[in-house]
C-alpha positions in Angstrom: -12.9 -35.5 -7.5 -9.8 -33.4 -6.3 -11.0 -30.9 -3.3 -9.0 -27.6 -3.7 -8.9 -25.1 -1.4 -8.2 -21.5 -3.0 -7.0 -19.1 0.3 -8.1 -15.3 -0.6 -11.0 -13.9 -2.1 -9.5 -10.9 -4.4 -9.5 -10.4 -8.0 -6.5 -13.5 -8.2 -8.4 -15.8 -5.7 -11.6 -15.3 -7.7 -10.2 -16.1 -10.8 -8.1 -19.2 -9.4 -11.8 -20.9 -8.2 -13.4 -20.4 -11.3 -10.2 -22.1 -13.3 -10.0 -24.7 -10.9 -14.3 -25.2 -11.1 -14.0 -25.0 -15.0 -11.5 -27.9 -15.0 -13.8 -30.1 -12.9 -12.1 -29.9 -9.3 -14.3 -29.1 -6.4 -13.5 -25.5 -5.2 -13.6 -23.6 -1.5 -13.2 -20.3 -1.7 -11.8 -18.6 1.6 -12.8 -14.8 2.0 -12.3 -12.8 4.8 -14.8 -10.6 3.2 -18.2 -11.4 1.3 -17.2 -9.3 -1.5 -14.5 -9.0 -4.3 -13.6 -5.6 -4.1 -12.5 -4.2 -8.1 -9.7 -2.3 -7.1 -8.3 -1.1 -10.3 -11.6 0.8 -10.7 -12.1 1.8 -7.1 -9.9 5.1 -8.2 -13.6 7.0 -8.9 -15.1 6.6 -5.4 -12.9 9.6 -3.7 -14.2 11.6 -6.6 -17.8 10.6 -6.5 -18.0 9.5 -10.0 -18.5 5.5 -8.6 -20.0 4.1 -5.6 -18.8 1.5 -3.0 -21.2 -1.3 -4.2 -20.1 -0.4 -8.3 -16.6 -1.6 -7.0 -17.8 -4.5 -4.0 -19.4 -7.7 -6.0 -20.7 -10.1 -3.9 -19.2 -13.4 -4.0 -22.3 -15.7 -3.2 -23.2 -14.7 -6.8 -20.2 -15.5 -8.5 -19.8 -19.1 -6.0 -23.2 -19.2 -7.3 -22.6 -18.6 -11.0 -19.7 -21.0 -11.2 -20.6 -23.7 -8.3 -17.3 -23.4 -6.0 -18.1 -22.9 -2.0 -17.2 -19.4 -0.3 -16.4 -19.6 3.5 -16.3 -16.4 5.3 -13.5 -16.5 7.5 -9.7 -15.2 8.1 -7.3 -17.6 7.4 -4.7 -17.7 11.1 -2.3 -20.4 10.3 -0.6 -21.8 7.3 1.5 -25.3 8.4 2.1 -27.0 4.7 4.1 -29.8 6.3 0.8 -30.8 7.8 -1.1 -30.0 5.2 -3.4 -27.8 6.9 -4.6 -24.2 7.3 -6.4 -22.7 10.2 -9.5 -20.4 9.6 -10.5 -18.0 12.6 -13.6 -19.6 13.3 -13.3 -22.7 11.0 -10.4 -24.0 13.2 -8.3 -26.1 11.5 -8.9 -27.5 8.0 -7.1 -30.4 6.6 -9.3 -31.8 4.0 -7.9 -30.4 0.7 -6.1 -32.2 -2.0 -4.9 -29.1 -3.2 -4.3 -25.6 -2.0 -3.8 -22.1 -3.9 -2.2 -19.5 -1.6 -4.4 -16.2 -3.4 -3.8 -13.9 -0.2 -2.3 -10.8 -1.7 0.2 -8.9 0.5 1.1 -7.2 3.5 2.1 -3.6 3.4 6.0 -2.2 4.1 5.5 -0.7 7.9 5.7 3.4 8.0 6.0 5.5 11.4 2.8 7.2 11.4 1.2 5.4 8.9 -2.1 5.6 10.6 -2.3 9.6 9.1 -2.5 8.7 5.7 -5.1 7.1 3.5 -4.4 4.6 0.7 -6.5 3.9 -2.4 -5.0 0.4 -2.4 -5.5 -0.5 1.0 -8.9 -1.7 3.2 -11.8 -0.8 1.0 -13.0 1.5 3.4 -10.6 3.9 2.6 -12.0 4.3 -0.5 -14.8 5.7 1.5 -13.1 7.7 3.8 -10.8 9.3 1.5 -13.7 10.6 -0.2 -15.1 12.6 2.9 -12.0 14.3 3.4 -11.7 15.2 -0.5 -15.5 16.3 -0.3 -14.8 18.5 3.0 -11.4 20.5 1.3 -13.7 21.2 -1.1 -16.3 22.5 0.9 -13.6 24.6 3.0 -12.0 25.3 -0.4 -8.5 25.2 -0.6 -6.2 23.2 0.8 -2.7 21.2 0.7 -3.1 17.4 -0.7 -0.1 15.3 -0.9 -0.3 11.8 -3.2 2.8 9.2 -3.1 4.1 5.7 -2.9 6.7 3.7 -1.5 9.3 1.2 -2.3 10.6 -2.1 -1.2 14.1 -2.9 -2.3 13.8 -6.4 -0.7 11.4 -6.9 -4.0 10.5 -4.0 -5.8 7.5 -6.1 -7.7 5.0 -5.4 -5.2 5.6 -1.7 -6.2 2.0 0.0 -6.8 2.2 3.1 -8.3 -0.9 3.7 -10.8 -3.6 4.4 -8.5 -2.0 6.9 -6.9 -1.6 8.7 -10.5 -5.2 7.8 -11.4 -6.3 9.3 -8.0 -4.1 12.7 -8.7 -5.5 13.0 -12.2 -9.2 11.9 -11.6 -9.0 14.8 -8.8 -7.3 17.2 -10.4 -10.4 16.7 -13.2 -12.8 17.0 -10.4 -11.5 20.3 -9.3 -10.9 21.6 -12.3 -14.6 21.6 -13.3 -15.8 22.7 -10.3 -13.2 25.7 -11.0 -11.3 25.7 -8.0 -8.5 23.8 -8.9 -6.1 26.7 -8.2 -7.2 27.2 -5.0 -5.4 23.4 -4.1 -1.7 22.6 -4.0 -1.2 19.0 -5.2 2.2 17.3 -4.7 3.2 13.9 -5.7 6.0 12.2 -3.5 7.7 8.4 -4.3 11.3 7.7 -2.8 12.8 6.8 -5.5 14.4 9.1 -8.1 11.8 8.1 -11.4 8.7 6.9 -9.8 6.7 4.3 -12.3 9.8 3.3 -13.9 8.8 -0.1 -14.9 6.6 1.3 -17.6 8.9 2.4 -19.7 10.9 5.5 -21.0 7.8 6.1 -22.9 5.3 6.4 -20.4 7.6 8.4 -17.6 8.1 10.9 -20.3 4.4 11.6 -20.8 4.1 11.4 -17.3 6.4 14.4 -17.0 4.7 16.5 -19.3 1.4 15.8 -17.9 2.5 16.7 -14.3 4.2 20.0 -15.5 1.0 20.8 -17.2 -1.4 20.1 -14.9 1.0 22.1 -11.9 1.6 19.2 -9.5 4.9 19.8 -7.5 6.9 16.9 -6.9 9.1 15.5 -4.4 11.2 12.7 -5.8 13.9 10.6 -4.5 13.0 11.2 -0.8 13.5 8.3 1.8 10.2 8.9 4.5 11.0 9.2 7.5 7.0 9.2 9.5 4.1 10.4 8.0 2.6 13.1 10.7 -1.1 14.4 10.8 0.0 17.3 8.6 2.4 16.2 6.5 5.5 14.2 5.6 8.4 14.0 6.9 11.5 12.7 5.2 15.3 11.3 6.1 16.7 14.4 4.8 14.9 16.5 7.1 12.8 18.5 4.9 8.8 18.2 5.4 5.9 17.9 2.5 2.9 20.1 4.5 -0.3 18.4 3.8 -4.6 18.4 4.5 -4.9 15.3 2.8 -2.2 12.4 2.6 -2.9 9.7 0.0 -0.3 7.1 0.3 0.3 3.6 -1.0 3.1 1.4 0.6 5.2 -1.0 -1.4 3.8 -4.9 -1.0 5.4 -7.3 1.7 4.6 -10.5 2.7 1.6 -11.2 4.6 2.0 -11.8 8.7 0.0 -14.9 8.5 2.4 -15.9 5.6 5.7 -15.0 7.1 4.8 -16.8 10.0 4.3 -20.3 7.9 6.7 -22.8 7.4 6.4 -21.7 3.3 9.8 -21.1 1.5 9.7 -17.3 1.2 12.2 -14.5 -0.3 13.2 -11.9 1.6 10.1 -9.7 0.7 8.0 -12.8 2.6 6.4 -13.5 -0.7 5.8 -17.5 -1.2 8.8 -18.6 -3.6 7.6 -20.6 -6.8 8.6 -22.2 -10.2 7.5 -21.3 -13.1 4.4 -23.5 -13.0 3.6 -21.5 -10.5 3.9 -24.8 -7.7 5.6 -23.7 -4.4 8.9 -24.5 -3.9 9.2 -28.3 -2.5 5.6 -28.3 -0.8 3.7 -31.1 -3.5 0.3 -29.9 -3.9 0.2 -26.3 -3.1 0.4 -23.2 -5.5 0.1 -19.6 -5.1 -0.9 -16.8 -7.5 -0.8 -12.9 -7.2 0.6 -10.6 -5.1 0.9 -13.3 -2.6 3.4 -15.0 -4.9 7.5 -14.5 -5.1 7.4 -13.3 -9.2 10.8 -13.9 -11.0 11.8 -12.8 -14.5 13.3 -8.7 -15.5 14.0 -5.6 -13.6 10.2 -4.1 -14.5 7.9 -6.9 -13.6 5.0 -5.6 -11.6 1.8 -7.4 -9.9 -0.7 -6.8 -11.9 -4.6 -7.9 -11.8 -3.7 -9.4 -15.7 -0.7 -11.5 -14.7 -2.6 -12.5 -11.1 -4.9 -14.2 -13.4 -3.0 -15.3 -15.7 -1.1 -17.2 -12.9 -4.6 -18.4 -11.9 -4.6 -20.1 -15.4 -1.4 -21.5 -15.1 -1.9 -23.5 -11.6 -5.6 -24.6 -12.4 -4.1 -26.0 -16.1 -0.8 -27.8 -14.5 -2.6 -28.6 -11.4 -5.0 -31.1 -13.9 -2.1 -32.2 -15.7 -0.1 -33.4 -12.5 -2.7 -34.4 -10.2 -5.3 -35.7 -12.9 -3.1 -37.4 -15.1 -4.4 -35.2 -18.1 -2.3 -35.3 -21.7 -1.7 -31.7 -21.3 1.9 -29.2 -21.6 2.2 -27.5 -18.4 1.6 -23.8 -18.5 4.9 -21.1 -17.2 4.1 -17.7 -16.6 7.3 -16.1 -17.0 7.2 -15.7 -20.4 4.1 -14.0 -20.5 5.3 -10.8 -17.9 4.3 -7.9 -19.5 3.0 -4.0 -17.5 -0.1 -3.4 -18.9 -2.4 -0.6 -17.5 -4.9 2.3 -18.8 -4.2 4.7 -16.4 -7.5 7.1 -16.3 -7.2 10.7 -16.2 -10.9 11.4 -15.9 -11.2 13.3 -19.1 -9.4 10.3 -20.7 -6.2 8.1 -20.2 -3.3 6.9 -21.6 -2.7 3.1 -22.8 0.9 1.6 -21.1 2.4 -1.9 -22.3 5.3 -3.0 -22.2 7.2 -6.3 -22.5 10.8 -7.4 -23.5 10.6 -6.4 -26.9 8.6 -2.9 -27.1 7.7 -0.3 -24.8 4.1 1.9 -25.5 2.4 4.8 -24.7 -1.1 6.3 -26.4 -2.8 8.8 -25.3 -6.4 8.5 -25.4 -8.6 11.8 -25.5 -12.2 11.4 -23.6 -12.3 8.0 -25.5 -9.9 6.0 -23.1 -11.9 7.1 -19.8 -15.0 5.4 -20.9 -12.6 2.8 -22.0 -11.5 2.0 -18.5 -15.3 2.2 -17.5 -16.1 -0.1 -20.3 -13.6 -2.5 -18.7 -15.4 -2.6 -15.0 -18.6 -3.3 -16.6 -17.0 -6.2 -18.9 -15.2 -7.7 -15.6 -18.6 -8.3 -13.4 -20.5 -9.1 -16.9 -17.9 -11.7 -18.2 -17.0 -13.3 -14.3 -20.9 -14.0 -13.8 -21.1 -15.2 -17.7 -23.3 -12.4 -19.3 -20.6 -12.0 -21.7 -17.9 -14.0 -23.4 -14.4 -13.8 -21.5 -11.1 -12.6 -23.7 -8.2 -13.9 -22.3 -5.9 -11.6 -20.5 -8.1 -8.5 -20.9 
């Protein structure tokens, strides 16, 4: 039996051990923490309408569930010419047949970073972002300042939805507490149409939204340092701020850029289509971790991460187990796909190479997107069937 060795314990790692497990390799899982932490529903725990362990799900029960191994540990050093990978307190491993690179990414440096809070960052933020929400409120007004950034090296690892989920669900939150006046709320991006890559559609609902709801807006502003009070940009005007929520664009990971890996200048891992790294026989990576190719639009998604996941587990058994099997590409299959929650609702977003979509959905779509966390712990621990790609 094959020994595989998937690096990362997100929602991409997750899903590449239990494809790997389902085609009969034997699975590690390496986690620097003991929980898979939902992100795309972590947007309701600043607002108090979900709590930490609704969005942290252990993974002894899904290692459990679907009999791959989870080691605790922080993966230090990559060397793929040796074959090996070096774990904090592990040391260093050598013993796989196969490994998945499922790390995620790094984060684009910022001066002054340090005064900002990111819903797509270290879970605890999550936390923390919701004390300082929950004490404007109780001080009742205030300045709060929402934005992400951009990384022209590989604008891919561009996450911009949170931070619009975050704006709405708090604007909702406000709003029915009746004090939503009493707050300025500003959304800042540097580039000139923030959330672009879904569409014509969707940025023209966008715009309609924000000019109802009165957020101001501060487009098309390079950043020059975040500050405890505000933000700063190149052109020398300043965005005041209480509260700065701020997502930076995805770069490599340190631990990655430092590996003999063939990168691109992001520092993502460079792959084919078959999602195989470049000239290293026998490893793969999936996710945010990995260099995506294909149109101007495509975004890392949760979807595509494990669809990826799909890919490598299916042509990792046809190449390495001799199976009868076409090999699986998942370039063809890019596509943005989001419902971006409002609170009182949401809107649906797709888009692909042939058709771009918007729908807005009243009340319904909110316990839509609720529906969807509860279906993604149910169907991962096999409570309920799985439907590919949703």
């Amino acid at each position: 039996m094959k020994n595989v060795q998937v690096l990362g314990g997100g929602i991409s790692g997750v899903a590449t051990a239990i494809a790997f497990r389902k085609r009969g390799f034997s699975v590690e899982l390496v986690s620097e923490r003991d929980y898979l932490f939902i992100y795309p529903i972590s947007i309701w725990i600043p607002v108090g309408t979900a709590k930490f362990d609704d969005v942290a799900f252990p993974l002894a029960k899904l290692a459990d569930k679907h009999g791959f191994r989870l080691t605790v540990d922080r993966v230090v050093q990559i060397d793929a010419m040796r074959d090996s990978v070096t774990l904090e307190k592990g040391g260093i491993r050598c013993d796989a047949d196969i490994v998945v690179i499922a790390l995620g990414s790094g984060k684009v440096a910022h001066q002054g970073i340090e005064n900002t809070l990111s819903i797509c960052g270290h879970p605890g933020h999550s936390l923390e972002l919701a004390k300082r929400i929950d004490a404007l409120i109780e001080k009742g007004h205030g300045r709060i300042a929402f934005g992400f950034g951009g990384n022209p090296k590989d604008p891919s690892g561009v996450r911009g939805g949170p931070g619009f989920e975050l704006l709405f669900n708090l604007h909702h939150k406000l709003s029915r507490l009746g004090i939503r006046d009493r707050f300025e709320m500003t959304f800042f991006a540097p580039m000139e149409t923030p959330g672009a890559k879904m569409g014509e559609k969707a940025i023209r609902m966008l715009d309609a939204m924000f000019t109802k709801k009165h957020f101001n807006r501060q487009f098309g502003k390079k950043i020059e340092r975040f500050e405890k009070d505000g933000v700063l940009f190149v052109d020398g005007t300043r965005l005041e701020s209480d509260l700065t929520m701020f997502i930076p664009a995805g770069e490599g990971l340190d631990v990655i850029k430092a590996s003999d890996l063939p990168l691109n200048e992001a520092g993502f891992v460079k792959i084919d289509d078959f999602c195989r790294v470049s000239g290293v026989s026998g490893w793969y990576a999936v996710g945010d971790a990995a260099a995506l190719e294909g149109p101007d639009w495509k975004a890392k998604q949760g979807h595509i991460a494990e669809f990826m996941a799909e890919c490598a587990a299916n042509n990792c058994s046809a190449e390495h187990l001799g199976l009868d099997k076409p090999m699986r590409g998942y370039q063809e299959h890019l596509n943005v796909l989001c419902v971006m929650d409002t609170g009182d609702g949401a809107g649906f977003v797709f888009r692909n190479g042939h058709r771009q979509m918007f729908i807005p959905l009243p009340v319904v779509g909110h316990w839509i997107k609720k529906g969807w966390g509860f279906y993604y712990k149910l169907s991962k621990m096999k409570r309920i069937p799985r439907i590919p790609g949703f």
